[in-house]
C-alpha positions in Angstrom: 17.8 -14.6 -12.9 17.6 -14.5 -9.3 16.5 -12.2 -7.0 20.1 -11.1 -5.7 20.7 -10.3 -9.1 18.4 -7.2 -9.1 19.6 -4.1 -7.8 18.7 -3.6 -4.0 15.1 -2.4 -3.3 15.3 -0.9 -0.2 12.7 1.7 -0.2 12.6 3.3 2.8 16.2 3.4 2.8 16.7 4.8 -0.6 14.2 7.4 0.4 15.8 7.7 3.6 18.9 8.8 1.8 17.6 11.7 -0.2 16.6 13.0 3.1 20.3 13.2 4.2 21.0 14.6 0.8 18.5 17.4 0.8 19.2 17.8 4.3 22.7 18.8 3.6 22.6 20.5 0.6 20.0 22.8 2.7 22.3 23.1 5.0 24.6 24.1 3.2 22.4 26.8 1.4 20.5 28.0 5.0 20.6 31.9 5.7 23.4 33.1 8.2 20.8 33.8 11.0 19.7 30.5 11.4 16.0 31.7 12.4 13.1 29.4 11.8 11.3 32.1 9.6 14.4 32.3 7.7 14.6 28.7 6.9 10.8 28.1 5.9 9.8 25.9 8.7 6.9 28.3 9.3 5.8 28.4 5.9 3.2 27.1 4.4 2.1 25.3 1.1 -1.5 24.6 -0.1 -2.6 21.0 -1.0 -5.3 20.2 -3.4 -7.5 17.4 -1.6 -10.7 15.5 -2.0 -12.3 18.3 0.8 -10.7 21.2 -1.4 -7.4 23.2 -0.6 -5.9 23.0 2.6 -3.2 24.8 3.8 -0.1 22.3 5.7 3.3 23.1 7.0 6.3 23.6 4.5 7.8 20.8 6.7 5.5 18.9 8.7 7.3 17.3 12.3 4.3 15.4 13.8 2.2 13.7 11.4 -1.0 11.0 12.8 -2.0 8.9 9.6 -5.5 6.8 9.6 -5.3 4.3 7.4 -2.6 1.8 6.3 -1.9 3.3 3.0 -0.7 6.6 4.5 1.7 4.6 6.8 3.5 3.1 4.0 3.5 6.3 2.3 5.2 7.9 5.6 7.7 5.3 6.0 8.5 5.1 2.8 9.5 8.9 2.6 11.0 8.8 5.6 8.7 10.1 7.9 8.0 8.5 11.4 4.4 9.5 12.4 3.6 10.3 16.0 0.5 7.9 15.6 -0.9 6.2 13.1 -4.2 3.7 13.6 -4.0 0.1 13.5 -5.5 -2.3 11.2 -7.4 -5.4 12.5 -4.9 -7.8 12.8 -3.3 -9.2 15.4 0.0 -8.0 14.7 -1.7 -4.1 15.1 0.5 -2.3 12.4 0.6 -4.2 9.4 3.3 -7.3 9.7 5.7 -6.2 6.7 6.4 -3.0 8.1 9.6 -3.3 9.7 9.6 -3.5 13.4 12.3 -0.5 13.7 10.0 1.4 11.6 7.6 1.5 13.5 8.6 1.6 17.3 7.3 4.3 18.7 4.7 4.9 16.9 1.4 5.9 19.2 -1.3 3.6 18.4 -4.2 6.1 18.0 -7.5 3.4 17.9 -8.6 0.8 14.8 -8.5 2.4 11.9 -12.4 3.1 11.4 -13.1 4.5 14.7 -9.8 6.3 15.5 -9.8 7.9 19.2 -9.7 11.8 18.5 -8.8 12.5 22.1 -5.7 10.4 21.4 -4.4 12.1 18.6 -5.1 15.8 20.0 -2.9 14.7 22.7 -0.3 14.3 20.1 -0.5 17.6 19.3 0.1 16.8 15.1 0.3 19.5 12.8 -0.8 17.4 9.4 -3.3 14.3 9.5 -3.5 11.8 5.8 -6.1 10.4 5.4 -9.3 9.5 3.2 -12.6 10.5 2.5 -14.2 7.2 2.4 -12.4 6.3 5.5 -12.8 9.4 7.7 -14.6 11.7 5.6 -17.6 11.7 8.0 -15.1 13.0 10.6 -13.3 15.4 9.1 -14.5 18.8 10.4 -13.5 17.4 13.8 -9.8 16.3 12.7 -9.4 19.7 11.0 -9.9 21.2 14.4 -7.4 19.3 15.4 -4.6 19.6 12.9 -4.5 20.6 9.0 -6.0 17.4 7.1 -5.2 16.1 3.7 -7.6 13.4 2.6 -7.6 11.5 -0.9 -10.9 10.7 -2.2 -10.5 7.0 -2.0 -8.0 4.0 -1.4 -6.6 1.0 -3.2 -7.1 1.6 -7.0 -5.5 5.2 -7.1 -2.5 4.4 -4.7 0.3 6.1 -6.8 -1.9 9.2 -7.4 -2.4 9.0 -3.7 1.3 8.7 -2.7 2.2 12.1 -4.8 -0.8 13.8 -2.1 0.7 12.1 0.7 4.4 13.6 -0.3 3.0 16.9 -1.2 1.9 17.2 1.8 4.9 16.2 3.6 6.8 18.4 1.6 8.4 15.2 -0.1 8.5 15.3 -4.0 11.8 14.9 -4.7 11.7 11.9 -2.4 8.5 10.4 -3.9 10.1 10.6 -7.6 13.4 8.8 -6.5 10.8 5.7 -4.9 8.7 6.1 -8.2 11.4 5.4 -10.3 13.2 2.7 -8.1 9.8 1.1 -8.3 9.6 1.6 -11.8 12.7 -0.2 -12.7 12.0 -3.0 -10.4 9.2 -3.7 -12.4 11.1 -3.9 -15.4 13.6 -6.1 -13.9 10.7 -8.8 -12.7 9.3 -8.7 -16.1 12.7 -8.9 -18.0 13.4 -12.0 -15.3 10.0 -13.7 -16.1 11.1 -14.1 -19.8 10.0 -10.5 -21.0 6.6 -9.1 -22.1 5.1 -10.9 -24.3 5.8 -14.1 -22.3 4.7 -12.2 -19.3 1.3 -11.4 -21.0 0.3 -15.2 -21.7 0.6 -15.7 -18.1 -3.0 -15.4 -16.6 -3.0 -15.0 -12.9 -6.0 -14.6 -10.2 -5.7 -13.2 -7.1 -8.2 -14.8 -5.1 -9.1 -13.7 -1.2 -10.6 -15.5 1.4 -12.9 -13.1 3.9 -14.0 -13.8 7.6 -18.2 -12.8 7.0 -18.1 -12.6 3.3 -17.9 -14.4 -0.1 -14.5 -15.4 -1.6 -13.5 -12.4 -3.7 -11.4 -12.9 -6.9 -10.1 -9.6 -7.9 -10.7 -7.2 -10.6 -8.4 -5.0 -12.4 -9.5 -2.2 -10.3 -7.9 -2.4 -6.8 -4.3 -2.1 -5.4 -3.0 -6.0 -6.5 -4.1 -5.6 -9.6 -2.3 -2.5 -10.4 0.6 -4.3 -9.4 -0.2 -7.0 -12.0 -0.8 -5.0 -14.7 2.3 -3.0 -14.3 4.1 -6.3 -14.4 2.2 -6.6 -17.7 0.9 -10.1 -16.5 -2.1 -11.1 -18.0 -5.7 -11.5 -16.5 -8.5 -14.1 -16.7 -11.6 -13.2 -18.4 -13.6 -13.5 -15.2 -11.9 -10.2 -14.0 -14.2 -8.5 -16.2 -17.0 -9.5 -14.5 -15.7 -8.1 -11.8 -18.3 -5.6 -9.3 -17.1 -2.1 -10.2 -14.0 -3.4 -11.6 -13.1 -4.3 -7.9 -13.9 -8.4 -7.2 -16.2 -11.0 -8.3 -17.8 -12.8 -5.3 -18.4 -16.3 -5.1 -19.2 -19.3 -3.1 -17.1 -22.4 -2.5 -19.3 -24.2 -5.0 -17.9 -22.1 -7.7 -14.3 -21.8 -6.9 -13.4 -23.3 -10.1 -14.3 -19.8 -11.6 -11.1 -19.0 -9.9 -9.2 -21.2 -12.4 -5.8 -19.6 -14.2 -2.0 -20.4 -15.2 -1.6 -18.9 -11.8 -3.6 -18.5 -8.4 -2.4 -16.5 -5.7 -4.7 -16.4 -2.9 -4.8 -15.1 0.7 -7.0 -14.9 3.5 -8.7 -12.2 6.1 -9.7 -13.6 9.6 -10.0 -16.9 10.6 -9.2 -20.1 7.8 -11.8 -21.9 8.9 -14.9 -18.9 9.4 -13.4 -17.3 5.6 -14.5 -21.0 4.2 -10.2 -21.2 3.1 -10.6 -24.7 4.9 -13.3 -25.8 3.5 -12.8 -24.3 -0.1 -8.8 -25.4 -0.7 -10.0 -29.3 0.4 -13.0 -29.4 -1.8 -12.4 -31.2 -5.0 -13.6 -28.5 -7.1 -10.2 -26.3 -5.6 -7.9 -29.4 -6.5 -9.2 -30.4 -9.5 -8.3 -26.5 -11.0 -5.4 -26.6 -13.7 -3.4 -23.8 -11.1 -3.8 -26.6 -8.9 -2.6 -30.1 -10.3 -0.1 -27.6 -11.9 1.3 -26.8 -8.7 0.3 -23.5 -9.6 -0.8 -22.1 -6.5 0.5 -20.1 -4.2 -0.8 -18.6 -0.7 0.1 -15.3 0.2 0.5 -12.6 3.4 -2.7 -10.8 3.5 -1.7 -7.9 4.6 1.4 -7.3 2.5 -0.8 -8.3 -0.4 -3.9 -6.5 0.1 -4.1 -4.5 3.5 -0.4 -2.5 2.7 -1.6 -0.5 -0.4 1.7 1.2 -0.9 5.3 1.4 -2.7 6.9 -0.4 0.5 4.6 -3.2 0.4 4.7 -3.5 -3.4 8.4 -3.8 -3.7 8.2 -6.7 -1.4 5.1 -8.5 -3.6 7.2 -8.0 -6.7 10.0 -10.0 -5.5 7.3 -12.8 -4.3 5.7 -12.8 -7.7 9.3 -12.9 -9.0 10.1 -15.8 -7.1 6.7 -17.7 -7.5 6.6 -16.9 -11.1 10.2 -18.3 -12.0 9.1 -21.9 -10.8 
């Protein structure tokens, strides 16, 4: 099966769609006098977040997101912030993004020290966010605008998306991508010869980090999720795995790596995350995943750095892809 064979993916569109629908079937429903009161837009609903309840907008209309999980979420819904930060890449908002997405978007800072003058200039009336991001600075953003933080990132991605479209007043939206997402998933792992086949496949997912140690991943962060619901099986060295999130290691245990299948990708510079110097060793080419032509290298920041429904609708088509060679 190939991928054209799979029904089409298009998140944002999809979502996009049941905008226009809603929209029209409110219109069609609106009250005679056409007053803002009298279609809600002034109401308000209250969100349950990791700083307790806040109280947002019915309808949100400028929204600033921090962090690269709350842009997918955004885009994915159908929502073009005002601003959003930028992660540290070259390309400022993550590459897979598409470019019409997010055009006019006001670049508010890096995402860990976002410029607060910026985005009161924007005048938003709903910030997303999280705690271990910008929880140090949230009593200054909620002077600026209602904010709606999850407690973390990665890991807890879908739970986090169903915040994000609370808070945009979005649910019907966010079920629609859920379940598109959903049977995507079934179709890769139908495609891939169906679960139990899928299951004896062992794949890594190995990263290479400017400043730190090679990180293969645990079951515990946003890759693996995708894995797992792919029902793809996992190396036992996952389990060693630092609060379920990576196991660290140097070049002179890359071999620990090992699996039917290694993806691996890589943050910063090739040659300063030791990528160079660990794919030419002869402990990286003498791995099974290796010799096996096995191996596959992957974008960064669709694979790690997107941490949302639009970013893993593209990776499941690149696992499908990879996988059926």
């Amino acid at each position: 099966m190939t991928l054209r064979s799979f029904r089409p993916r298009a998140l944002a569109a999809v979502s996009l769609t049941a905008v226009a629908a809603l929209t029209l079937a409110a219109c069609g429903s609106s009250d005679d006098s056409g007053s803002d009161s009298a279609s809600g837009s002034d109401a308000t609903r209250t969100v349950k977040t990791a700083m307790g309840d806040v109280k947002v907008k019915k309808a949100p209309q400028r929204v600033v997101v921090l962090d690269t999980a709350e842009l997918d979420s955004a885009l994915t819904l159908g929502v073009k912030p005002v601003g959003a930060t930028h992660a540290d890449v070259t390309s400022g908002f993550l590459n897979y993004l598409p470019k019409d997405q997010v055009a006019g978007i006001e670049d508010v800072g890096r995402m860990m020290t976002p410029n607060l003058e910026a985005i009161a200039g924007l005048k938003p009336d709903l910030i997303l966010t999280s705690k271990i991001r910008h929880g140090d600075k949230y009593a200054e953003l909620s002077k600026i605008a209602p904010t709606v933080m999850t407690e973390n990132t990665g890991y807890p991605w879908k739970e986090n998306f169903q915040v994000h479209a609370e808070a945009l007043g979005k649910e019907a939206e966010a079920k629609m991508v859920a379940d598109g997402y959903a049977d995507h998933v079934a179709d890769v792992t139908k495609a891939l010869g169906g679960k139990e086949k899928v299951a004896a496949t062992e794949v890594n997912m190995v990263r290479f980090v400017e400043g730190a140690d090679i990180r293969i991943y645990g079951r515990k962060n946003y890759i693996a999720t995708i894995l797992a619901d792919v029902g793809l099986g996992r190396p036992a060295i996952t389990d060693q795995a630092k609060d379920g999130f990576s196991y660290d290691v140097s070049p002179e245990k890359i071999d620990l790596a090992d699996a039917d299948v290694v993806f691996h990708s890589t943050y910063g510079d090739p040659k300063k995350s030791k990528e160079t110097e660990t794919t030419g060793s002869g402990l990286w080419k003498n791995m099974d995943a290796v010799k096996n032509g096995k191996v596959f290298a992957v974008d960064d920041q669709l694979w790690i750095q997107g941490i949302g429904y639009t970013a893993a609708d593209k990776i499941l088509g690149e696992l499908h892809k990879s996988l059926a060679k």
